[in-house]
C-alpha distance (Angstrom), angle and dihedral (degrees) to the residues before:
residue distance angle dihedral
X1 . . .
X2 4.06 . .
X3 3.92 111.1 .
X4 3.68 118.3 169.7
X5 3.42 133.3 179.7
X6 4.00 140.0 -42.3
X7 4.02 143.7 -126.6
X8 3.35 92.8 -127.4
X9 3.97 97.3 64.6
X10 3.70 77.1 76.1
X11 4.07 111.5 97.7
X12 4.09 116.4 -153.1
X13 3.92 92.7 -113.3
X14 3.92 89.7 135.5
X15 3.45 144.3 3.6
X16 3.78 98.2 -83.7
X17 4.09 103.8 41.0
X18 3.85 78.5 39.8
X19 3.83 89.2 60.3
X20 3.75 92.1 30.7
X21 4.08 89.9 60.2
X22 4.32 82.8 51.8
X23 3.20 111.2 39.2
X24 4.64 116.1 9.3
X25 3.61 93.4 100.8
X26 3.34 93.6 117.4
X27 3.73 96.7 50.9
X28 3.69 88.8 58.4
X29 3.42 95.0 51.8
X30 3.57 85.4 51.0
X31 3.54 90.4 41.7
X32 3.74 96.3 51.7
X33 3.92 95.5 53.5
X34 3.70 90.1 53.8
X35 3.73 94.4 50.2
X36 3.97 94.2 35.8
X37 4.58 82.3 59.2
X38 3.44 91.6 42.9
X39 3.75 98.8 -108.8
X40 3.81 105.3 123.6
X41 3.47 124.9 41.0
X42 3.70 117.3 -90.8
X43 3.83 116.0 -110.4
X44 3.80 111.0 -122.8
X45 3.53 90.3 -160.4
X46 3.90 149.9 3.0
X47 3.66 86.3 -84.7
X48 3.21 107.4 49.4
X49 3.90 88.2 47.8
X50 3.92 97.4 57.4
X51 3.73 84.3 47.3
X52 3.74 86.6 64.2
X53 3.92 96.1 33.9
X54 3.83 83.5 56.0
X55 4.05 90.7 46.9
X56 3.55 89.5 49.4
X57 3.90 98.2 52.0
X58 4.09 87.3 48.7
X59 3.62 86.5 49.0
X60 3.54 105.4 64.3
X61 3.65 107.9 -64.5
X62 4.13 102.3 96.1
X63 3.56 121.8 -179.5
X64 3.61 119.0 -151.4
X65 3.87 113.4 -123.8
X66 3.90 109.7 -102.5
X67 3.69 93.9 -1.3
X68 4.10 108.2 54.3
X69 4.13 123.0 -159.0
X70 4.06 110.5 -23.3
X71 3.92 106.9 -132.0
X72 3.84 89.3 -128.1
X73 4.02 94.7 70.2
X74 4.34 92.0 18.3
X75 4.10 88.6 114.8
X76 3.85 92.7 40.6
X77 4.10 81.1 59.2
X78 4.05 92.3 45.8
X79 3.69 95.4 47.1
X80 3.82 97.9 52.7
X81 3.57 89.0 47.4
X82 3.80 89.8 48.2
X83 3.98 93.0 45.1
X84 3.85 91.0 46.0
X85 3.75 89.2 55.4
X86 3.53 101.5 43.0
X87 4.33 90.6 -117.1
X88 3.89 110.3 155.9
X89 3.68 94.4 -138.4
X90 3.86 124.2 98.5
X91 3.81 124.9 -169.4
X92 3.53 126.6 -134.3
X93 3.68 140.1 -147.2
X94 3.76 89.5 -124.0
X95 4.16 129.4 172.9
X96 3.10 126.4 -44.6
X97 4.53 127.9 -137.7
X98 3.68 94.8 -81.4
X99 3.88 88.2 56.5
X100 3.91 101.9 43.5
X101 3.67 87.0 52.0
X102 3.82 98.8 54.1
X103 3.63 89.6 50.6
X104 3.88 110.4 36.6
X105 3.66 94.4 -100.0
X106 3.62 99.4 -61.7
X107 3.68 102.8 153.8
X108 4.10 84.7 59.4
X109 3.72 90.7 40.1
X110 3.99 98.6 58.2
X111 3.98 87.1 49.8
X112 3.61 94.1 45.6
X113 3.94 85.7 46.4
X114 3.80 92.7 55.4
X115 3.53 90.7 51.4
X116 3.76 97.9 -104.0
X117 3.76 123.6 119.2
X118 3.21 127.4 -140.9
X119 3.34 134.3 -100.6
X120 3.95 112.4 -156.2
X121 3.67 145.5 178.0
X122 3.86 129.7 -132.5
X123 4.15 101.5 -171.0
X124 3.97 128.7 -144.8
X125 4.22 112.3 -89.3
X126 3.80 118.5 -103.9
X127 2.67 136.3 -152.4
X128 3.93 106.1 58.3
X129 3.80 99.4 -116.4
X130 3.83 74.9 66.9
X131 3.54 101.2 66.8
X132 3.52 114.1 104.3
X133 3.51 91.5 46.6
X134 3.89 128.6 111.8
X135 3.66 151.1 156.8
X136 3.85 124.7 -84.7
X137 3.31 123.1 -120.7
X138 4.04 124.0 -158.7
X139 3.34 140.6 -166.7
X140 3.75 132.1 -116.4
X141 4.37 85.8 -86.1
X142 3.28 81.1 56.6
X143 3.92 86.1 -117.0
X144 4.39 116.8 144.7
X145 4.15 95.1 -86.7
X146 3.85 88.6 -151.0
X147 3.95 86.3 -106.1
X148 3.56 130.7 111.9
X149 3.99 145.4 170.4
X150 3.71 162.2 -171.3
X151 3.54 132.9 171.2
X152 3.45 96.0 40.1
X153 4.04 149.6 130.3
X154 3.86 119.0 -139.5
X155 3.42 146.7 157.1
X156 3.80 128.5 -96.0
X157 4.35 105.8 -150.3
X158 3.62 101.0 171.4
X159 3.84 146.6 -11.1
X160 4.14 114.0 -126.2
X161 3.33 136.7 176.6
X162 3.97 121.6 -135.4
X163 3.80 136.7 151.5
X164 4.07 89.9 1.3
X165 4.17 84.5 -54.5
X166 3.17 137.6 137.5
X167 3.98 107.4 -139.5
X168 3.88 134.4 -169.8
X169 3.81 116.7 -146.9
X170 3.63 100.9 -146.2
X171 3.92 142.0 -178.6
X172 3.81 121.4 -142.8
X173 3.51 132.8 147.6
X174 4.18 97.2 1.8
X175 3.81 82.9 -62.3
X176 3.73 130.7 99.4
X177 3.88 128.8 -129.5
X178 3.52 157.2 168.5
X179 3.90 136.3 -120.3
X180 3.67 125.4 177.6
X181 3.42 106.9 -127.2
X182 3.77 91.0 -135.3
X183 3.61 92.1 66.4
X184 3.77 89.9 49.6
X185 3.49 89.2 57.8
X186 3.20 98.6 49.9
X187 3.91 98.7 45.7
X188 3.99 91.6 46.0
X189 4.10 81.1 70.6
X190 3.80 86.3 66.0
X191 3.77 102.4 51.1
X192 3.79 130.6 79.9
X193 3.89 113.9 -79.8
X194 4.05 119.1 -79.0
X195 3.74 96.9 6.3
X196 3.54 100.9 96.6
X197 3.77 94.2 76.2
X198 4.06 145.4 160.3
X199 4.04 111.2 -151.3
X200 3.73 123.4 -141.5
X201 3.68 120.7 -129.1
X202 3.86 130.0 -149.5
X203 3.58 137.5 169.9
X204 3.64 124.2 -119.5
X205 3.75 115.8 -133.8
X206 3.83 113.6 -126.5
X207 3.92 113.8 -120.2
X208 3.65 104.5 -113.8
């Protein structure tokens, strides 16, 4: 499995690694596709890949201070950055829970089956009786890792099957995890409309 690197490598030194460290998950999601199809330079070290987390936020992919990259205008972001830098990759608005589940997860499938994965969205809970709610994360024994989140961009891997679940294979943070779908499903009733979201990928032909 490919996991790259993680917001939180960034310290809060100044205002942008400070809102980098809060808020650039979904530049490293970006990030990590682009690396993971061999379209950005791989990082060969924590340096080197904040110096191209910082490019990438200059280039087109702003994050609003104390609230990040909304999921409604997330692919807008990725594509300008991808146009500016001459990538052949654009980003689409794809499907959101309610969709994957009807059809077995196809919109994640055909990515995965081009060899692209996905980049999705798990959105902040509304209303407020939702608050303290979030997402479990697992580990690869498909045990509770002690993390958890919301409001948050990641990377879907793979799709398995275990113990009659469905289960994401997800990067975030430099690590990898697990989610039951299920419990996806479930928590994407509790967050505000259209946030919880799985992007569609497709490659750009060169002009020749």
């Amino acid at each position: 499995m490919y996991v790259a690197g993680s917001q939180m490598w960034f310290e809060k030194v100044n205002r942008l690694d400070k809102k980098l460290h809060g808020f650039g998950c979904g530049i490293v999601a970006l990030h990590d596709l682009c690396v993971y199809r061999g379209l950005m330079k791989a990082p060969l070290g924590r340096d080197e890949f904040k110096r191209q987390i910082r490019a990438m936020e200059k280039g087109g992919m702003f994050v609003v201070p104390r609230h990040g990259i909304a999921p409604y205008y997330y692919h807008f972001l990725c594509n300008i950055f991808l146009i500016r830098k001459k990538i052949p990759l654009r980003i689409g608005w794809g499907h959101g829970p309610l969709y994957e589940n009807r059809t077995g997860l196809s919109g994640i499938r055909k990515n995965l089956e081009k060899g692209f994965p996905t980049i999705f969205a798990v959105g902040p809970t509304y209303p407020i009786i939702f608050k303290k709610k979030y997402l479990t994360l697992y580990n690869t024994e498909r045990k509770p890792s002690g993390y958890r989140t919301k409001a948050h961009y990641m990377t879907i891997l793979d799709i398995t099957e275990s113990g009659g679940e469905t289960w994401l294979e997800i990067a975030s943070w430099g690590k990898q995890f697990s989610i039951k779908f299920s419990e996806l499903y479930e928590f994407s009733k509790m967050t505000v409309p259209l946030t919880t979201r799985f992007y569609s990928v497709r490659e750009k032909r060169r002009n020749t």
